[in-house]
C-alpha positions as CSV (number, residue, x, y, z in Angstrom):
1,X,108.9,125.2,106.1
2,X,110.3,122.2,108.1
3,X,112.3,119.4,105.7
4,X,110.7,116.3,105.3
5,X,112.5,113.5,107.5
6,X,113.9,110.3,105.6
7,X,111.3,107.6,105.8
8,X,112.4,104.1,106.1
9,X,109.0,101.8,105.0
10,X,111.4,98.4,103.9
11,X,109.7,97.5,107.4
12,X,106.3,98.5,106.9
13,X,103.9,96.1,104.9
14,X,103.5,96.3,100.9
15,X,99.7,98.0,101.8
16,X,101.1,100.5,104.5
17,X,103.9,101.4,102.2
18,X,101.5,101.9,99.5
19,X,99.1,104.4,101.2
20,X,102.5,106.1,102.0
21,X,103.7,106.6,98.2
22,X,100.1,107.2,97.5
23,X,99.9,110.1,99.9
24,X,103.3,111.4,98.5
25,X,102.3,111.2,95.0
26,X,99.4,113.2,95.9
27,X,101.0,115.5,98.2
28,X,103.5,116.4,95.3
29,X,100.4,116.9,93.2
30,X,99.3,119.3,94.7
31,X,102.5,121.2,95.0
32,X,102.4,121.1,91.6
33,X,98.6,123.0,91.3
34,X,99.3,125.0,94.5
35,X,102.3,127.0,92.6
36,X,100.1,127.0,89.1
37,X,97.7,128.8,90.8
38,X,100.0,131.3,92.7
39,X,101.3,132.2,89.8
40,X,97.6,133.1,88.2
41,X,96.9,135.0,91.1
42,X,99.8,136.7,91.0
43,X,99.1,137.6,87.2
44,X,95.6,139.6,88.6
């Protein structure tokens, strides 16, 4: 898997940077459920 590049949003505006951390939060969400379930399949 690639790494993440750095993302500067000082220069974006407050609604764009926003959706951004919004986006994050959910991606890391669903990292979060993706390796819950992994491990319950993993358990059949």
């Amino acid at each position: 898997m690639s790494s993440t590049p750095i993302l500067d949003l000082s220069a974006s505006p407050e609604e764009q940077r926003a959706a951004v951390l919004a986006v994050l939060q959910e991606r890391d969400a669903l990292k979060v459920s993706n390796q819950r379930l992994e491990h319950l399949v993993a358990e059949l």
